[in-house]
Residue frames relative to the residue before (quaternion, step in Angstrom):
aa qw qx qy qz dx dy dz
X 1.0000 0.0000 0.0000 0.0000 0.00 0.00 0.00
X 0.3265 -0.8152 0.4311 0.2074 3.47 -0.85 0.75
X 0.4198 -0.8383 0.2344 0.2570 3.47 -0.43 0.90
X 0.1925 -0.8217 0.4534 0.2866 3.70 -0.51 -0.15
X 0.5924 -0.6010 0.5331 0.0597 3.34 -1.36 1.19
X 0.0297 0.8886 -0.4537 -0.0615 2.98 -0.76 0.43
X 0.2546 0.7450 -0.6165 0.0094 3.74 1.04 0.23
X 0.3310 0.6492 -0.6625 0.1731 2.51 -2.47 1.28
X 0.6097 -0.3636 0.3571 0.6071 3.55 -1.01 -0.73
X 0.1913 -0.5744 0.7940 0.0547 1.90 -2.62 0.15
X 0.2234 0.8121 -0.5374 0.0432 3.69 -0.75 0.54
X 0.4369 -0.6933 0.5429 0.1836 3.23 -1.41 0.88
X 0.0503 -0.9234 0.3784 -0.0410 3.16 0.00 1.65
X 0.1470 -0.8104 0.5470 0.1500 3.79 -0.56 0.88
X 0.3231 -0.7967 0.5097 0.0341 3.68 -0.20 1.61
X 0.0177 0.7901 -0.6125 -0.0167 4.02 -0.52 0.48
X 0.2887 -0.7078 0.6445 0.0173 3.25 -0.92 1.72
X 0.0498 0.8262 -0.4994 0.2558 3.36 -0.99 1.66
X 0.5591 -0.6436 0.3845 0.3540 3.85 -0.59 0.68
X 0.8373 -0.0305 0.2139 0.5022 3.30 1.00 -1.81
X 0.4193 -0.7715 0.3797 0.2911 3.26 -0.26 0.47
X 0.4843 -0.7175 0.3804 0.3254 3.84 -0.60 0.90
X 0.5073 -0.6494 0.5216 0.2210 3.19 -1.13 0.89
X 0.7610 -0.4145 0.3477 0.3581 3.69 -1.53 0.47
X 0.7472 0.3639 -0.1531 0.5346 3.70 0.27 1.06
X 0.5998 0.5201 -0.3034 0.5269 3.66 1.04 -2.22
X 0.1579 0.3606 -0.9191 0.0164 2.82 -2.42 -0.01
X 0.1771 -0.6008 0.7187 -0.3020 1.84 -1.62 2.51
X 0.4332 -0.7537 0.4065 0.2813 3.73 -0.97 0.60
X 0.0273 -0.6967 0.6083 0.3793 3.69 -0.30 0.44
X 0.6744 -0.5015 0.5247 0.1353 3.31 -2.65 0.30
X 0.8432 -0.1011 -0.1047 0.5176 3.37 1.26 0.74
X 0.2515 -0.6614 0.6851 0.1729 3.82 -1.39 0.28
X 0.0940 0.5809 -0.8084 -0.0166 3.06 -1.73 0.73
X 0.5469 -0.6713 0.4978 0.0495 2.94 -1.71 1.15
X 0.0869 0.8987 -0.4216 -0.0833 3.88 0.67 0.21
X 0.3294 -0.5321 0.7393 0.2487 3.12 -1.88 -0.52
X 0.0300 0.8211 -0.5081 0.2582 3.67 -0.44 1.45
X 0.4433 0.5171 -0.6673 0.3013 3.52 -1.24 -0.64
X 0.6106 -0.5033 0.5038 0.3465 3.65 -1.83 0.22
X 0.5874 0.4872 -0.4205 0.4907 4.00 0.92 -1.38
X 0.7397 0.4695 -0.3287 0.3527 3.90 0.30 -1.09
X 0.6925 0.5877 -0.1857 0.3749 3.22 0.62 -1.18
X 0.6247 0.4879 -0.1908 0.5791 3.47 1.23 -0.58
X 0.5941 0.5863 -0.2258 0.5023 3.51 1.32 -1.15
X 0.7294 0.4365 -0.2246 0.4764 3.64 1.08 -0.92
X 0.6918 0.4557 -0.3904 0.4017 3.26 0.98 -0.85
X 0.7047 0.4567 -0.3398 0.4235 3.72 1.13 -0.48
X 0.6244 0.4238 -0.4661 0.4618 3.45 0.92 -0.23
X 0.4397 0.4179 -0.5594 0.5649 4.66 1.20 0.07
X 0.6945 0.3596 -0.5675 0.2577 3.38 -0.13 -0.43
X 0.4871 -0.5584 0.4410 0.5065 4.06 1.00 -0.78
X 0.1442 0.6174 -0.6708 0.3847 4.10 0.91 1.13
X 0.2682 -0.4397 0.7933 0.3247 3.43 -2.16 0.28
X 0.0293 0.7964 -0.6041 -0.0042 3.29 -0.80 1.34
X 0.0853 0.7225 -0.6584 -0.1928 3.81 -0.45 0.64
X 0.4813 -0.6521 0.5563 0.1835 2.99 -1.96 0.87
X 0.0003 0.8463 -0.5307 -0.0460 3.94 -0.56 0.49
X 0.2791 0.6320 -0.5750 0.4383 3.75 -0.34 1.55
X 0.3117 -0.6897 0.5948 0.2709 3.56 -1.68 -0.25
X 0.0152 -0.7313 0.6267 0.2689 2.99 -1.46 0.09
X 0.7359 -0.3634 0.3884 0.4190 3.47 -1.67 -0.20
X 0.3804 -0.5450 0.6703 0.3301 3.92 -1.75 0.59
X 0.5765 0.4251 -0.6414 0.2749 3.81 -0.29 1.23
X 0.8543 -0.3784 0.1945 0.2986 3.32 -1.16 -0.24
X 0.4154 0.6417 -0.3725 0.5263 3.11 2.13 -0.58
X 0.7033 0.5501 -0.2657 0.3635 3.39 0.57 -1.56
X 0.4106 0.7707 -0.2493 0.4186 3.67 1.75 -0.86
X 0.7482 0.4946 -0.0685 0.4368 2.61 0.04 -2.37
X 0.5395 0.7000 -0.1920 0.4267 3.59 0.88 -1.36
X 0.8373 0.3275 -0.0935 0.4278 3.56 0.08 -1.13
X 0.7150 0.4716 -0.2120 0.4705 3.44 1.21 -0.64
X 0.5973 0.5259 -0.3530 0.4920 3.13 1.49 -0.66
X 0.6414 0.4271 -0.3192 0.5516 3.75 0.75 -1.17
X 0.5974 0.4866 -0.4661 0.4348 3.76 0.23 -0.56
X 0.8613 0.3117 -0.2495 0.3141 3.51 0.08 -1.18
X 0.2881 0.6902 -0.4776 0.4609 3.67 1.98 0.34
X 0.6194 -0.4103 0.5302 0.4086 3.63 0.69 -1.28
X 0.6563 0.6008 -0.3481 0.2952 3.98 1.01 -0.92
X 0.2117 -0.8041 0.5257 0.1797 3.53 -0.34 0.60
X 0.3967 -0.8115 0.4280 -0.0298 2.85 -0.90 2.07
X 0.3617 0.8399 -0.3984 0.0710 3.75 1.19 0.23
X 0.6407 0.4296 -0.2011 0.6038 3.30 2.29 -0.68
X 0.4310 0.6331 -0.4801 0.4276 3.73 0.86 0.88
X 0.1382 -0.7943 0.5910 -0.0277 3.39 -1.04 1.11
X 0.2868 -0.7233 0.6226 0.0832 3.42 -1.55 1.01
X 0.1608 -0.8004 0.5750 -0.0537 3.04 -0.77 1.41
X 0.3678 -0.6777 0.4922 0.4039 3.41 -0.96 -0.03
X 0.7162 0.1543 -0.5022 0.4594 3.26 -2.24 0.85
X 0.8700 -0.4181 -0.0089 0.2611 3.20 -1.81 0.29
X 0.4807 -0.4729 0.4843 0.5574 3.67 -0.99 -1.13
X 0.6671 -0.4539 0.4089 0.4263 2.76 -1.55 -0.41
X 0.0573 -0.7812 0.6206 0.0365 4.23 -1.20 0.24
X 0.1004 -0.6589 0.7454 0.0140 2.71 -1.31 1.01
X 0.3524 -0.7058 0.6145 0.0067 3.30 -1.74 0.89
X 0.4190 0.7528 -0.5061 0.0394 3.69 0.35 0.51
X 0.4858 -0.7003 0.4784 0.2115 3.53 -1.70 0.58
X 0.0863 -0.8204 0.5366 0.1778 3.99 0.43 0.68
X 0.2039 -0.7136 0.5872 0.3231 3.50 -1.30 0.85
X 0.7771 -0.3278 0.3946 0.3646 3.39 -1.65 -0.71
X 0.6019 0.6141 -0.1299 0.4936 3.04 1.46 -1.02
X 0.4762 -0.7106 0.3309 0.3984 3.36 1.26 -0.61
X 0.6708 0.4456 -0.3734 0.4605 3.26 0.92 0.21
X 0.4869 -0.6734 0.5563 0.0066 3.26 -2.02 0.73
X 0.1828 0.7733 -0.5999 -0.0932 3.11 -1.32 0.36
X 0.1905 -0.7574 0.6242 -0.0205 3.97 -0.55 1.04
X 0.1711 -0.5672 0.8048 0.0349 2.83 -2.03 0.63
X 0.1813 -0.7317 0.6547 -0.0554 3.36 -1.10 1.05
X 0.0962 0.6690 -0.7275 -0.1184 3.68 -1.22 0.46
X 0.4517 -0.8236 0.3017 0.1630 2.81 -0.89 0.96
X 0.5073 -0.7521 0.4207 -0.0098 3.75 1.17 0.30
X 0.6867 -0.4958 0.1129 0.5195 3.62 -0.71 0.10
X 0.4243 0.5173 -0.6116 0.4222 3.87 1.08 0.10
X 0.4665 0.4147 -0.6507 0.4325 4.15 0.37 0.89
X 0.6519 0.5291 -0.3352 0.4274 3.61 0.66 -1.06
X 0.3714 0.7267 -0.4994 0.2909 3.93 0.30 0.91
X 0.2903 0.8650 -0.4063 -0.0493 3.47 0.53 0.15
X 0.7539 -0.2261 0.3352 0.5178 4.05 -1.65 -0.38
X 0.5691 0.6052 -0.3734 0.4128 3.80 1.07 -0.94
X 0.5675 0.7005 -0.3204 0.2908 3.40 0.61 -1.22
X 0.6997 0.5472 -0.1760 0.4243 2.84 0.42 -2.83
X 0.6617 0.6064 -0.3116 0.3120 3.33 0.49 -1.77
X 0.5953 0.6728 -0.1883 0.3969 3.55 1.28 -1.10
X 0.5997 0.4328 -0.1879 0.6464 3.45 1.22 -2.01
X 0.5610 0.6611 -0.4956 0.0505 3.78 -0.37 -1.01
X 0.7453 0.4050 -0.1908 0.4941 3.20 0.75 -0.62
X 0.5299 0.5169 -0.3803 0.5544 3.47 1.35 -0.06
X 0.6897 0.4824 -0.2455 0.4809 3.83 0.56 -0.43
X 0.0499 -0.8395 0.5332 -0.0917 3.39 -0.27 1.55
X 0.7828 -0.3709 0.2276 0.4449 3.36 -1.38 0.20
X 0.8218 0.3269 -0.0986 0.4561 3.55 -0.90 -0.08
X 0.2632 0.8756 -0.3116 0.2588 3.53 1.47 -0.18
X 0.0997 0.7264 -0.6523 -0.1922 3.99 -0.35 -0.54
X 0.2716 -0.7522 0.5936 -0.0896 2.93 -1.18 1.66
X 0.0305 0.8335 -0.5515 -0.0133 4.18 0.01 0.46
X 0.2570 -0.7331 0.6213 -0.1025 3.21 -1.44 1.08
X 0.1118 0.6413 -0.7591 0.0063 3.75 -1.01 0.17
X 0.4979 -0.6769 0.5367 0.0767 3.37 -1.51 0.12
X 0.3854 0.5433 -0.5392 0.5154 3.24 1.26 1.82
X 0.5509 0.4475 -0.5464 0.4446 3.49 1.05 1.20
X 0.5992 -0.5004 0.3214 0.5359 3.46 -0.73 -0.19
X 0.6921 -0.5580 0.3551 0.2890 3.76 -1.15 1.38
X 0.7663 0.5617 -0.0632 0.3055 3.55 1.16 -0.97
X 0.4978 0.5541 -0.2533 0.6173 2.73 2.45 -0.31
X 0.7281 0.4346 -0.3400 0.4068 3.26 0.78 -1.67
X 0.4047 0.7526 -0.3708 0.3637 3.99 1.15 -0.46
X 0.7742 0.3238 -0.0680 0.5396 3.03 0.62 -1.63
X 0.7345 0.5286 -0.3166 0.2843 3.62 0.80 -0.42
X 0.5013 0.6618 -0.1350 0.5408 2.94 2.26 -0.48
X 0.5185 0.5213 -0.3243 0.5952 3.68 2.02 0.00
X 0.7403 0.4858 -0.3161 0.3406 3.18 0.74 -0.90
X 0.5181 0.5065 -0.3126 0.6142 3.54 1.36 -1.23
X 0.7053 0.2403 -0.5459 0.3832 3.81 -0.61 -0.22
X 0.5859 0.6276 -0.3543 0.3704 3.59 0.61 -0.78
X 0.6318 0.5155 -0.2702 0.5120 3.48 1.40 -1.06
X 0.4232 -0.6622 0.5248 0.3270 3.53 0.88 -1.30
X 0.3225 0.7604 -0.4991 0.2621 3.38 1.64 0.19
X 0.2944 -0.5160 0.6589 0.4614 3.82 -1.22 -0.36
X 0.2180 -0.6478 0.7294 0.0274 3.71 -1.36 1.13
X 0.1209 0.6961 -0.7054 0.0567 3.11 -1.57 1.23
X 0.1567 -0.7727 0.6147 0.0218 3.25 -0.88 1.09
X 0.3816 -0.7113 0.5856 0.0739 2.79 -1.50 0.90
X 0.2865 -0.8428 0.4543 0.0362 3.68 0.36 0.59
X 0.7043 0.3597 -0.3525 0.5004 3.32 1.31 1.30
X 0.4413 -0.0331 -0.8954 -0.0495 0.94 -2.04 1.49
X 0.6476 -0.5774 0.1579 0.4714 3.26 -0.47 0.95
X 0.0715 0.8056 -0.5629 0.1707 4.41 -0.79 0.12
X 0.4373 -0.7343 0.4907 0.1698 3.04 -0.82 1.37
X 0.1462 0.7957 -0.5817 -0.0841 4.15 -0.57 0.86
X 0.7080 -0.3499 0.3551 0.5002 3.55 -1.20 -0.30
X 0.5421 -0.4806 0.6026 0.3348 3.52 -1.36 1.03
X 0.6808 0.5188 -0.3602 0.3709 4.02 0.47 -0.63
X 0.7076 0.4451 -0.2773 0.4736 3.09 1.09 -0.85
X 0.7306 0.4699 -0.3203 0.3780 3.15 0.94 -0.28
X 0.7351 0.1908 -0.3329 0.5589 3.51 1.08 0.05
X 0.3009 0.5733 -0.6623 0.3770 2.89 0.10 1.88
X 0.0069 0.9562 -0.2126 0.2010 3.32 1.47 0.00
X 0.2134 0.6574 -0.6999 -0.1801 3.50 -0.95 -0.67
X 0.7272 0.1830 0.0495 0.6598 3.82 1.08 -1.17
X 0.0212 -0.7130 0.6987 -0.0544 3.58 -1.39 1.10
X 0.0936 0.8662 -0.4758 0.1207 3.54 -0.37 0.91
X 0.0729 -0.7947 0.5532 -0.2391 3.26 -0.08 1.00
X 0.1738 -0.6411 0.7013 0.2587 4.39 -1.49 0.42
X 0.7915 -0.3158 0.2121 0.4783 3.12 -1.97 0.53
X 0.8528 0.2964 -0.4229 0.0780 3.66 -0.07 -0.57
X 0.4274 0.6839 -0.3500 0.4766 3.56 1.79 -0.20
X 0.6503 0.4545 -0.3112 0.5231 3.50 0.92 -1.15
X 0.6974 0.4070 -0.4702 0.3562 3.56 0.48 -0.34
X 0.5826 0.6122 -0.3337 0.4176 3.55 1.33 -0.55
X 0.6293 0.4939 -0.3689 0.4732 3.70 1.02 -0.88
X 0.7705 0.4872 -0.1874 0.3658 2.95 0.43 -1.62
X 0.4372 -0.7122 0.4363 0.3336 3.90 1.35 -0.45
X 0.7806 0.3194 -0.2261 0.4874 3.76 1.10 -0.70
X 0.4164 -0.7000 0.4688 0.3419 3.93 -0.52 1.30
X 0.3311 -0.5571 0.7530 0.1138 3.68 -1.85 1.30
X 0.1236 -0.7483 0.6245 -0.1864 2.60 -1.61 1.81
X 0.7432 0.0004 0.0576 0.6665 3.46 1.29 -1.18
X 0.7424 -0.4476 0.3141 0.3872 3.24 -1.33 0.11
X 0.5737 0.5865 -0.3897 0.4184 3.65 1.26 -0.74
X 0.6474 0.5787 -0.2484 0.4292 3.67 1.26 -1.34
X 0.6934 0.2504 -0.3803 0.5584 3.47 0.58 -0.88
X 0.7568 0.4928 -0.3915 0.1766 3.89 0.16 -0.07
X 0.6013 0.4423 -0.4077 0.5258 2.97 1.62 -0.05
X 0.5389 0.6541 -0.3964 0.3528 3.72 1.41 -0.31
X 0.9154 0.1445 -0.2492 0.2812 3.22 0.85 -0.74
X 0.0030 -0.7441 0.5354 -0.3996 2.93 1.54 1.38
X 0.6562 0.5744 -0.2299 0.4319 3.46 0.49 -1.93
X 0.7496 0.4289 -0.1740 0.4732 3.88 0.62 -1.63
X 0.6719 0.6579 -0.1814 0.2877 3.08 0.94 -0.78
X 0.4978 0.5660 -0.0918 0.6508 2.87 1.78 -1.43
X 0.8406 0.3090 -0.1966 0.3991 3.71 -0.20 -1.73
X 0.6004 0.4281 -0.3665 0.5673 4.30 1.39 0.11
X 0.0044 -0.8118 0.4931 0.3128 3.60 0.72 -0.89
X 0.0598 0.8357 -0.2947 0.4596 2.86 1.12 2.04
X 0.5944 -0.6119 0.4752 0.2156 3.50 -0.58 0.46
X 0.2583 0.8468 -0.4619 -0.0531 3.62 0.31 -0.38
X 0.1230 -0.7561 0.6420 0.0326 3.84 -1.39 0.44
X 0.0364 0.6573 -0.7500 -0.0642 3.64 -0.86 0.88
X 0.4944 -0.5220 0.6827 0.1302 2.70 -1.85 1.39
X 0.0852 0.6899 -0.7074 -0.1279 4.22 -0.87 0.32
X 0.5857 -0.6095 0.4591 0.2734 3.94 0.38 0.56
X 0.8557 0.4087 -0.0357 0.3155 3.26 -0.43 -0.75
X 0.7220 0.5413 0.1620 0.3993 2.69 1.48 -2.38
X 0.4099 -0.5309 0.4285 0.6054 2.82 1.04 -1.67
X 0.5254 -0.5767 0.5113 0.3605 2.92 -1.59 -1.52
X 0.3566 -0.6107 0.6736 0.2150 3.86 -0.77 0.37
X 0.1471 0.6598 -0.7366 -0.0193 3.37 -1.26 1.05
X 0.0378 0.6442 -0.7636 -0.0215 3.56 -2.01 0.31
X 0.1395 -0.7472 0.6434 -0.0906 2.59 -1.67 1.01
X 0.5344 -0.6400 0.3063 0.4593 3.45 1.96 1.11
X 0.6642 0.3428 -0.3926 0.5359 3.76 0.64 -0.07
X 0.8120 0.0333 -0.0776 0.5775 3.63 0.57 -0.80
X 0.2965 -0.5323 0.7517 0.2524 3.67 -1.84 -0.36
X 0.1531 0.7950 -0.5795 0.0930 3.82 -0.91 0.70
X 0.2763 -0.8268 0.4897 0.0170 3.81 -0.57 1.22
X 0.0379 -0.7489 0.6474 0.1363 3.57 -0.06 1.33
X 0.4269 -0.6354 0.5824 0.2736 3.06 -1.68 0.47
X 0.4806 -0.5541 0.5486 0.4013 4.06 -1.04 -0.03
X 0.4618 -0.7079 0.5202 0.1224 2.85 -1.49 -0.11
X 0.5510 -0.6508 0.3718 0.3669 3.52 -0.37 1.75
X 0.5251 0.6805 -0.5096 0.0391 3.63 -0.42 -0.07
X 0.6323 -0.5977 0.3432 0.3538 3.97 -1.26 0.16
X 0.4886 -0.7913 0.3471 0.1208 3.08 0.07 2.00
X 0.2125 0.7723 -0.5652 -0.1974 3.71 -0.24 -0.43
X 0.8741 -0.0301 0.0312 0.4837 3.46 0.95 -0.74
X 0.3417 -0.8058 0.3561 0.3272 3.79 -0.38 0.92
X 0.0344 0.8655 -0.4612 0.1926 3.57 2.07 -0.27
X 0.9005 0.2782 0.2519 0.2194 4.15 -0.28 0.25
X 0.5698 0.5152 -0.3400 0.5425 2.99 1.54 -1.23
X 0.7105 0.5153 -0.3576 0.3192 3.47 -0.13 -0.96
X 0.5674 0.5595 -0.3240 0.5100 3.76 1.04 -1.27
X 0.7952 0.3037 -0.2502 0.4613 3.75 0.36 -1.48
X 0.4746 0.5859 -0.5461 0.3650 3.77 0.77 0.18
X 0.7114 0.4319 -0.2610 0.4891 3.57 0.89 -1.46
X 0.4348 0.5957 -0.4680 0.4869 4.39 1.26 -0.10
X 0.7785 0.3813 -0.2089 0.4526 3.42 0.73 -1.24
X 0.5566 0.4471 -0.5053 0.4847 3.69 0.58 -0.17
X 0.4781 0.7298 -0.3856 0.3002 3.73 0.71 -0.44
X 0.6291 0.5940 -0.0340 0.5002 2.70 0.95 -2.46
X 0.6791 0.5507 -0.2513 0.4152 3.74 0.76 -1.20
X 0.6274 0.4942 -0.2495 0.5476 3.58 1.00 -1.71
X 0.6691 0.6497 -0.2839 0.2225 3.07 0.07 -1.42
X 0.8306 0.0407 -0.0650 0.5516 3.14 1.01 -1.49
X 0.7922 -0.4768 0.1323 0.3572 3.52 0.94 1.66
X 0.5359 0.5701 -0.4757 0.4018 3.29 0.83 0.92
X 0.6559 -0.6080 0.3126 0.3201 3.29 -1.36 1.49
X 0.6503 -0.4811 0.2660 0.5243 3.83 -0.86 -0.03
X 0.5894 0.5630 -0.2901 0.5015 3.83 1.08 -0.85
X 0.6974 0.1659 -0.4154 0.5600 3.79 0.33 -0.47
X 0.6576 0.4380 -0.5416 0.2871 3.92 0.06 -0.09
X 0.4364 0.6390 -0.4496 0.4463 3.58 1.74 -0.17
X 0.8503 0.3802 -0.1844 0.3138 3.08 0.65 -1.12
X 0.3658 0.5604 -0.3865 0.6347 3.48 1.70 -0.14
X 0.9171 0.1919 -0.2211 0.2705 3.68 -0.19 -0.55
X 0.1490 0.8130 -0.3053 0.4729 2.66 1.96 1.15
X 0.5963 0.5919 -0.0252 0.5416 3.00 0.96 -2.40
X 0.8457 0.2487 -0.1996 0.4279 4.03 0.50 -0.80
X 0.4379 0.6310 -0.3538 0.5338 3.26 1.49 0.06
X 0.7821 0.2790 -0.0802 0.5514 3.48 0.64 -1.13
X 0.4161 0.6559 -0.4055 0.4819 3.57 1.10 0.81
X 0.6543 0.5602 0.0434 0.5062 2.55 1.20 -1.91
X 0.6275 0.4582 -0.2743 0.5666 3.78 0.57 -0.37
X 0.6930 0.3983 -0.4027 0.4460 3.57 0.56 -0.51
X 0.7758 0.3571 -0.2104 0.4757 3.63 0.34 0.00
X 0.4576 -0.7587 0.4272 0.1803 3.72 -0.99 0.61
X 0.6230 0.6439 -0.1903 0.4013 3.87 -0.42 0.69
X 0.3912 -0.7586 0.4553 0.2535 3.58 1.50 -0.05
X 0.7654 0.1103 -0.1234 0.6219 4.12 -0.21 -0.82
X 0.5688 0.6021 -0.4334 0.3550 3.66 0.27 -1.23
X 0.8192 0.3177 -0.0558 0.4742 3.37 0.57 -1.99
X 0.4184 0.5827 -0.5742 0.3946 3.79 0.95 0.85
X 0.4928 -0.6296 0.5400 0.2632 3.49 -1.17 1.04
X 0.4421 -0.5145 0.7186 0.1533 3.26 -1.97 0.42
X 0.7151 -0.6068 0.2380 0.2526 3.01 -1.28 1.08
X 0.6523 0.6009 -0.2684 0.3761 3.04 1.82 -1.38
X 0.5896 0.5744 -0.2010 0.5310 3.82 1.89 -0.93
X 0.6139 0.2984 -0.3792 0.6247 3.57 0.84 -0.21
X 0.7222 0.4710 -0.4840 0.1497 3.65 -0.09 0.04
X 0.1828 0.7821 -0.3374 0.4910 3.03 2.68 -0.56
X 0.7346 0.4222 -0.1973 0.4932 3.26 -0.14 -1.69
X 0.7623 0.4341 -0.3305 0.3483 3.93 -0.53 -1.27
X 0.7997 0.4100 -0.1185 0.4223 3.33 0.73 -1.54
X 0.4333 -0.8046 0.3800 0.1430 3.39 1.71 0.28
């Protein structure tokens, strides 16, 4: 089996469950704390190592207790931590406020996922073999993932990027590619034209699809997703299920497309397999905690 990589964040996230968010001025009480393990690089990293991937995670955190807390949690998910580094001063943190309704909003600083550098990659290179899946988001510094995205084609790795938070890179870097994936709003930033309905992101990423000769995936929450792959355009739908929180969903969608590639499904059934963990994953509150296990996403897949 071929393994996947994961370089990215990490953050030690404190999540606050709340009715309504406070106006300019208010302080309002929220109705609970949970203490997580988070960042996009992790979060993806966990959902493929529940699924049963050899996932190693590659990023840093801080020597404090966040950075602690950090390692033990991914470790005991399953993610093998041999390409993680400890830097000094803090981790990374993310602050987010979950409503009832199901939405979210977070502030992140970002902590030693700045402290990623060209040194690193240089480090992994030889650990990253052909056929590989290598993943990326863009809470390291823009200049690492740039350069790290030479090396993997050079390696032969499949490369998927996640294109959040949104950030302006080289058209080169970007169709070096194998998989670009991105929800209505990032895609509306690459792509220059704003996603509204399913018609918009499908004729949009025809357009992206074509001008990266790239793979491409909009996430539309709710909706589903839009996938091309320049040969087709194909619209999965979500799944009806009892939402509590959206915490994640995206991160464990892009775990499950892994899980899909990995074990030889086309891009459309790995859409739709990582559908099934996305909407697992919403029912429950907490980001990693509330990522499914393989045996709970198959419930779901196999229907």
């Amino acid at each position: 089996m071929k393994k996947v990589i994961v370089i990215g964040s990490l953050n030690y996230d404190v999540c606050l469950k709340l009715e309504k968010l406070p106006e300019e001025g208010e302080t309002n009480f929220a109705d609970s704390v949970e203490y997580c393990s988070g960042g996009k690089g992790a979060n993806q990293a966990v959902q493929a190592a529940k699924l049963g991937l050899p996932v190693y995670m590659a990023g840093c955190i801080g020597e404090d207790s966040s950075g602690d807390f950090l390692l033990k949690t991914v470790e005991g998910y399953g993610v093998r931590t041999d390409y993680l580094k400890r830097v000094p001063g803090n981790s990374g943190m993310s602050v987010a406020q979950s409503l009832y309704d199901g939405g979210i909003r977070a502030s992140v600083v970002r902590g030693a996922n700045d402290c990623v550098t060209r040194a690193d990659i240089d480090a992994l290179a030889d650990f990253i073999l052909e056929g590989d899946i290598v993943v990326f988001q863009l809470e390291i510094p823009l200049d690492t993932v740039i350069y790290a995205v030479d090396v993997c084609r050079r390696k032969g790795a499949y490369i998927i990027l996640n294109g959040a938070p949104a950030a302006t890179l080289p058209e080169e870097t970007l169709r070096k590619l194998d998989l670009f994936i991105v929800n209505e709003v990032e895609a509306s930033f690459y792509g220059g034209t704003k996603i509204d309905s399913v018609g918009t992101a499908e004729e949009e990423i025809r357009k992206m699809t074509k001008r990266l000769g790239t793979t491409c995936i909009f996430t539309l929450g709710k909706v589903g997703s839009v996938v091309s792959d320049g040969e087709r355009c194909k619209m999965v739908p979500s799944l009806r299920v009892q939402a509590v929180e959206s915490t994640g969903a995206g991160d464990s969608f892009i775990g499950g497309l892994c899980y899909g590639l990995v074990n030889g499904m086309d891009i459309v059934e790995a859409c739709r397999f990582a559908t099934c963990c996305s909407a697992k994953t919403v029912c429950k509150t907490g980001g990693q905690p509330a990522m499914p296990m393989l045996d709970e996403v198959m419930e779901l897949y196999r229907g």
